[in-house]
C-alpha positions in Angstrom: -4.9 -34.9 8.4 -1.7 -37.2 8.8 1.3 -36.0 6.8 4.5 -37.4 7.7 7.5 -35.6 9.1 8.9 -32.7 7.0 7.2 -32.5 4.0 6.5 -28.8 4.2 9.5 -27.0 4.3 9.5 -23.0 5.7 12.5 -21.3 4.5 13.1 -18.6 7.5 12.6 -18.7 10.8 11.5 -14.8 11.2 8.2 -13.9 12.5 6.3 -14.9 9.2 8.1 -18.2 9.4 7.6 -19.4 12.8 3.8 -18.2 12.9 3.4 -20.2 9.7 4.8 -23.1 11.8 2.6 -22.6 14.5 -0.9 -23.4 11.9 0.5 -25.9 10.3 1.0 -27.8 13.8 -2.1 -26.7 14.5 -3.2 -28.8 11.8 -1.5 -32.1 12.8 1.3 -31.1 10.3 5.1 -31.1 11.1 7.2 -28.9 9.0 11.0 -28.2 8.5 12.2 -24.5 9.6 15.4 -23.9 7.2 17.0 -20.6 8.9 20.3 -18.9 7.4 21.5 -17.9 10.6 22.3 -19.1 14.4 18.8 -18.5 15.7 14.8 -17.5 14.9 13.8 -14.1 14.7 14.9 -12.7 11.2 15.1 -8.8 11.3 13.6 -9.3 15.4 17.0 -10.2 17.1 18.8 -8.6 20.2 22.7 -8.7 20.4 24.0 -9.5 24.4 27.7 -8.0 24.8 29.3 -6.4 28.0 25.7 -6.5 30.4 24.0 -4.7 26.8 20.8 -5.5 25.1 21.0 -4.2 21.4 18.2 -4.7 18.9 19.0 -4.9 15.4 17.1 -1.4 14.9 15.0 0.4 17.3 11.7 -1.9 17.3 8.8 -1.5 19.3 5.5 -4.0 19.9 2.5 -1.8 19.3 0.3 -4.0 22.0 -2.8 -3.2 20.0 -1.7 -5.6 17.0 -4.4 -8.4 16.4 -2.4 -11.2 15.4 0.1 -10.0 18.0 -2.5 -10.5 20.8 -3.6 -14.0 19.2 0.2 -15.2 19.6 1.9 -13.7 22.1 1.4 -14.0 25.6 2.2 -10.1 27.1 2.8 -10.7 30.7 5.3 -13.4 30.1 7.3 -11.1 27.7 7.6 -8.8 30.3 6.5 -5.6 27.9 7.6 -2.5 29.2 5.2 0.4 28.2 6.5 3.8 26.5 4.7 6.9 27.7 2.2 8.1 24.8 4.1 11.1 23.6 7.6 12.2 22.8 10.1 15.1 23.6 10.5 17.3 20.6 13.8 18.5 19.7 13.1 21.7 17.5 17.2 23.1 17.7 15.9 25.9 20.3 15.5 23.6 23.0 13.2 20.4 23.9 9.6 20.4 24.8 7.6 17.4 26.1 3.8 16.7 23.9 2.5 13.9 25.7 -0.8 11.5 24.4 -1.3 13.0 20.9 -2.7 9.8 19.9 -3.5 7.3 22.3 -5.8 10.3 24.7 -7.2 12.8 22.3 -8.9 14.3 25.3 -5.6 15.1 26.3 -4.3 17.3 23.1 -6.4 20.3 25.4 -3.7 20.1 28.0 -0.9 20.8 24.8 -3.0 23.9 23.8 0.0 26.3 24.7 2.3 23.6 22.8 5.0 25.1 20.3 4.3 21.7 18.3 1.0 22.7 16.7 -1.8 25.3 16.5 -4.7 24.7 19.1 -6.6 23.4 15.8 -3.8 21.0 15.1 -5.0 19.3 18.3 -8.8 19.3 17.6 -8.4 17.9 14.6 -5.8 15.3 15.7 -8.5 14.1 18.5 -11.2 14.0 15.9 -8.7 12.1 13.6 -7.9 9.4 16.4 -11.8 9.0 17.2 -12.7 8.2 13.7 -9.6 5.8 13.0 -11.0 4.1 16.3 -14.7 3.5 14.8 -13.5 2.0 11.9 -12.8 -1.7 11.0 -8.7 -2.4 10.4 -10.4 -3.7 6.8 -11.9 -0.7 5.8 -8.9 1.6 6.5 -7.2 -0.7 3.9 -10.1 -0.2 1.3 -9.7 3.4 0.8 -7.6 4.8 -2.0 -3.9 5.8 -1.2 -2.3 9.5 -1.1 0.9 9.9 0.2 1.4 10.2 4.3 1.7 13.8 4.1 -0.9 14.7 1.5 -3.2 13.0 3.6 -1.8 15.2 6.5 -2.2 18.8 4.5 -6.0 17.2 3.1 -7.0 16.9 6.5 -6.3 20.7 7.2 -2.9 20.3 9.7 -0.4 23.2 9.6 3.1 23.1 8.4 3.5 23.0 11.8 2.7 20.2 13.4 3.6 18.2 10.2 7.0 19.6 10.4 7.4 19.4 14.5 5.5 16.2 15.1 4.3 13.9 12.2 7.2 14.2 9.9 9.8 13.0 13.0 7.2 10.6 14.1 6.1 8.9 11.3 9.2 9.4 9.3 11.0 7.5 12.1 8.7 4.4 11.6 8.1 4.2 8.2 12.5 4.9 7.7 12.0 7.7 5.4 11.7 11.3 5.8 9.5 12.9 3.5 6.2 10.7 4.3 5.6 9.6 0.7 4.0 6.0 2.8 0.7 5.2 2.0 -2.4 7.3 3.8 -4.1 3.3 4.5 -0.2 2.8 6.4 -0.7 6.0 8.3 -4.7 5.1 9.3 -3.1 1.8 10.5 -0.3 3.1 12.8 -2.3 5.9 13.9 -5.7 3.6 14.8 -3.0 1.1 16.9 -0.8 3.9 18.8 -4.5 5.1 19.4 -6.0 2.1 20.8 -3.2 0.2 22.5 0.7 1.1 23.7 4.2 1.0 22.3 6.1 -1.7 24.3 9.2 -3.4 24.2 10.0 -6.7 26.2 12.4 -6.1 29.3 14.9 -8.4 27.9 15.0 -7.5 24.0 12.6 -7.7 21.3 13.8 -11.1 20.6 12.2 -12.3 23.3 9.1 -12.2 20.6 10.0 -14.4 18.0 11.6 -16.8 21.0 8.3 -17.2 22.8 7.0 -18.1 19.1 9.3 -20.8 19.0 8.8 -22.0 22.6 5.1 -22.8 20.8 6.5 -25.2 18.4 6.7 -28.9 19.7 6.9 -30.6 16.3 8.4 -28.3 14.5 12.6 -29.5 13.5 15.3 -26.7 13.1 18.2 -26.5 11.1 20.1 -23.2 11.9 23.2 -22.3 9.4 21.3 -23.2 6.9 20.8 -21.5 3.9 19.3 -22.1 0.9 20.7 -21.6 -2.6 17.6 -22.0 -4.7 14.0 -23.1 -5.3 12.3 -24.8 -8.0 11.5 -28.6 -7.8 13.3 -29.0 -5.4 15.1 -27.1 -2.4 19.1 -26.8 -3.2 21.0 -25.7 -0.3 24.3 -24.0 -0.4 26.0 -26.9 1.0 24.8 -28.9 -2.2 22.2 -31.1 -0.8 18.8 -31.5 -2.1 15.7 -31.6 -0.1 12.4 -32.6 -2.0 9.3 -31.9 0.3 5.6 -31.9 -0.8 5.4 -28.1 0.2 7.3 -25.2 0.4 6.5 -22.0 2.3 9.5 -19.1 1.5 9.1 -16.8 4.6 12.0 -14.8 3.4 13.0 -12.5 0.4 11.9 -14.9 -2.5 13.6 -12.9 -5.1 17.5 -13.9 -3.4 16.6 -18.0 -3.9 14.3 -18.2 -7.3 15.1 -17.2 -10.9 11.9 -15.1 -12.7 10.6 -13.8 -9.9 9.7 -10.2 -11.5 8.0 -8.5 -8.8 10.6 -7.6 -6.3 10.4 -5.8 -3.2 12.4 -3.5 -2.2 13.0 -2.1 0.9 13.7 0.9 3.7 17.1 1.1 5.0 18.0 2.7 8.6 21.3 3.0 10.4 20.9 2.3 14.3 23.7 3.3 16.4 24.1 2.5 20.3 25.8 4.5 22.8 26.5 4.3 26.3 26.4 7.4 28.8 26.6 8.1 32.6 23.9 10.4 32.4 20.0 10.1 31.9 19.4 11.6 28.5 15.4 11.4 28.7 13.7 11.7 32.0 10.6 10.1 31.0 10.1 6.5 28.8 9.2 9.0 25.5 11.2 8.7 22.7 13.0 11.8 21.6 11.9 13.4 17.8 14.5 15.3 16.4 12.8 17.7 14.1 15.9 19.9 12.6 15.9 19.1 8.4 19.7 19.1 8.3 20.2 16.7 11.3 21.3 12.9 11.2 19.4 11.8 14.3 15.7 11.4 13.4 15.0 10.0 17.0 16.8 8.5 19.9 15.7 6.5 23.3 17.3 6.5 26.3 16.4 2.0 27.1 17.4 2.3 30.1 14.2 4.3 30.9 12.0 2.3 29.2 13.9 -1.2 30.7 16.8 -1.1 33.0 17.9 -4.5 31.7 18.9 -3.2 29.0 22.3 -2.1 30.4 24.3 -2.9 33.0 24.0 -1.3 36.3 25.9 2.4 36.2 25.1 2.4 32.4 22.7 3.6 30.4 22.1 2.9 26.9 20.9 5.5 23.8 19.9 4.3 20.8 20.0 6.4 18.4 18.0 6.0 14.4 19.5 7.4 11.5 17.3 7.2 8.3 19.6 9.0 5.9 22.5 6.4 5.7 25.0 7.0 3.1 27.4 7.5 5.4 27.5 4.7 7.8 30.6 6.1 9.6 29.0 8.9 11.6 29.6 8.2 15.0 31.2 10.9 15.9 28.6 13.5 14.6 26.0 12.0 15.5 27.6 12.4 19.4 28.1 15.7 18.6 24.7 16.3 17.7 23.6 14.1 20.9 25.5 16.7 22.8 23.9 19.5 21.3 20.3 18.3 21.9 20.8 17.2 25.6 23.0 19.4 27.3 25.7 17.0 28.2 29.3 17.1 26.6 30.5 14.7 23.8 32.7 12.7 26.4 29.5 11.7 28.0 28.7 9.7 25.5 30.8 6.2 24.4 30.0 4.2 21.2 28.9 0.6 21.2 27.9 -0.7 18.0 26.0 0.1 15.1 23.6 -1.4 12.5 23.2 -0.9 8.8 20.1 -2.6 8.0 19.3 -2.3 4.2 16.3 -4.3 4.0 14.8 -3.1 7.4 10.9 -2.5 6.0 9.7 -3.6 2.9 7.9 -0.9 0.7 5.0 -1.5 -0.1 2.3 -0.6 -2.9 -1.2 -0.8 -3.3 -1.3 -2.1 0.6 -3.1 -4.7 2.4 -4.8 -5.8 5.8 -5.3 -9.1 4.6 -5.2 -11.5 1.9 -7.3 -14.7 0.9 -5.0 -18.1 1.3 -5.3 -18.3 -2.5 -3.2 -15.9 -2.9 -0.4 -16.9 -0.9 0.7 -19.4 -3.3 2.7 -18.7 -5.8 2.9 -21.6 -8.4 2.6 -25.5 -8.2 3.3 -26.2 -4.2 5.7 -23.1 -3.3 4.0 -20.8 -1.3 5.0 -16.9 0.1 4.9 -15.4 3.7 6.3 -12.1 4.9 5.5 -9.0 5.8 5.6 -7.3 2.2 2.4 -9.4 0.3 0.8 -6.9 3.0 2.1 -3.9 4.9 5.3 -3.1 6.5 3.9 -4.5 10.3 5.0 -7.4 12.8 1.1 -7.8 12.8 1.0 -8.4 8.7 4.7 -10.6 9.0 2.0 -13.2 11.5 -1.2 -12.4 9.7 0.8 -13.6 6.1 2.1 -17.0 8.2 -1.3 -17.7 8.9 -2.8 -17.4 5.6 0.4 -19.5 4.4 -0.5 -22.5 6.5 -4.1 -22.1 5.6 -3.3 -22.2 1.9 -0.8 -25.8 2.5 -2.7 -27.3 4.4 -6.0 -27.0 2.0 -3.0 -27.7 -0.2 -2.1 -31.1 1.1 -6.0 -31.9 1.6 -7.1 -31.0 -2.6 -9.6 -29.0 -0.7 -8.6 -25.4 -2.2 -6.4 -26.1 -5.6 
């Protein structure tokens, strides 16, 4: 199919955006990547200051994505792997659980555990095996309970819920109480099961990067952004674009009048701080289970990837999920010191981000969608993460399906 130079525009240059990109040239087409900002990525960027890597939120590549291992190529990212398991933090000390998901055989060796009951770890082995068995498809088809009624249903004690699943989860979902969908708990479960946590060496940006490196006829424009969309794409600046096509890989609601069914989203606060000491010995992430703390986890990167800091330094990042207060520094180094052992002059601020719109909520959730229903009306067409679930693997899965639906689009074959 020839179609000349531009005439589908993709408004963001996030995940969503740039895999949309990648189909359409797949396709022979060559689209136009409008991006607000100074670079690709969207909520995936890294900051580089003083020898530092800081994501924008603590972000992690769960290797067992499908879409993921379509698009990305692992070994040139570098991906360095997280043990499977974490270092509880219960406010009488620290205790290590390790594979309660990705080894079920191995929840025998946490028998004597203080993070669950010995049944708590038969049934979280016969929980992983069945999520395994099961197509990604039909863990989306089941009806939804919240994340914890699923939990309690299933027959695990306070416990373990309070001590594992509630820090856990609560830390990737950005909200405490585990009122997420059950088919968004299957999910995460069947993938921490089946593959790894990883992060690239040199910052999770290196991901939406090495989607870009794919693009050879795709054009740019960076501090770009756009106004509004209806007939026609107004940018801020005042000039008009008309393409054939439009794919909005960002939050459709901030560029188009009417659009009634806003998402809304998770917000997290993610601080950074520097310490001389190594605050986790392992590459586990650290769970924080206490209900009156501010820290819901925090990583020691330099375990995980020493380039992460510079040599001497290490680098904590630390995940907040009640953020009212975004000026809270100083407790949350107090509360650093209480959990490690080290003294509050151990540990040096570096920089902190407020992300309101870190995960989209979702309802009624998704695997997938047909391409039909990507499009929204006449040739404007959505991609992102929230048509499906909250997931890097859903933000590439809904690009896809966006290309699919322009370019049938372009050819009459589908509209």
């Amino acid at each position: 199919m020839e179609v000349s130079k531009n005439e589908v525009v993709i408004i963001g240059g996030g995940i969503a955006g740039l895999t949309c990109a990648i189909e359409l040239e797949n396709r022979g087409i060559r689209p136009l990547i409008l991006e607000a900002t100074d670079r690709v990525g969207g909520r995936v960027k890294t900051d580089h200051k003083e020898g530092y890597l800081f994501d924008h939120g603590f972000q992690v590549l769960l290797t067992a994505y499908p879409e993921a291992q379509q698009y990305l190529n692992y070994e040139k990212l570098g991906l360095k792997t997280f043990d499977p398991g974490a270092v509880i933090y219960d406010g009488n000390g620290q205790y290590e659980i390790s594979d309660p998901l990705r080894n079920p055989a191995s929840v025998f060796s946490m028998a004597f555990s203080p993070v669950g009951g010995v049944g708590d770890k038969l049934k979280m082995a016969k929980l992983a095996s069945a999520v395994k068995k099961q197509r990604l498809e039909v863990l989306f088809s089941k009806g939804e309970v919240t994340t914890l009624a699923y939990l309690r249903n299933y027959g695990f004690s306070e416990r373990i819920i309070s001590n594992f699943f509630k820090p856990f989860f609560g830390g990737i979902y950005l909200e405490n109480e585990l009122g997420t969908s059950s088919r968004m708990f299957e999910f995460v479960f069947k993938m921490f099961s089946e593959g790894s946590a990883a992060i690239p060496a040199k910052g999770m940006e290196e991901i939406p990067k090495q989607l870009q490196s794919q693009l050879k006829h795709t054009d740019f424009r960076f501090n770009t952004r756009v106004k509004q969309v209806s007939n026609e794409v107004v940018l801020e600046n005042g000039e008009s674009l008309k393409p054939k096509k439009v794919v909005i890989a960002t939050q459709p609601e901030a560029i188009m009048d009417g659009f009634d069914d806003k998402p809304t989203y998770q917000s997290v606060l993610n601080l950074y701080f520097s310490c001389n000491r190594q605050a986790i010995k392992k590459p586990l992430i650290g769970l924080v289970t206490g209900a009156n703390e501010l820290i819901n986890n925090f990583c020691d990167l330099t375990t995980i990837s020493s380039d992460y800091s510079p040599s001497g330094k290490r680098l904590i990042s630390v995940s907040v999920n009640d953020d009212q207060n975004i000026e809270v520094q100083d407790a949350v180094i107090q509360e650093l010191a209480e959990l490690t052992g080290f003294g509050s002059t151990d540990f040096e601020f570096l920089a902190s981000y407020h992300i309101p719109k870190a995960l989209p909520v979702n309802h009624d959730l998704k695997y997938d969608m047909a391409a039909t229903e990507v499009k929204l009306h006449d040739d404007i067409f959505l991609a992102g993460d929230y048509l499906l679930n909250a997931s890097l693997n859903a933000a590439m899965l809904s690009g896809r399906r966006a290309a699919e639906a322009v370019s049938s689009s372009l050819s009459g074959s589908l509209f």
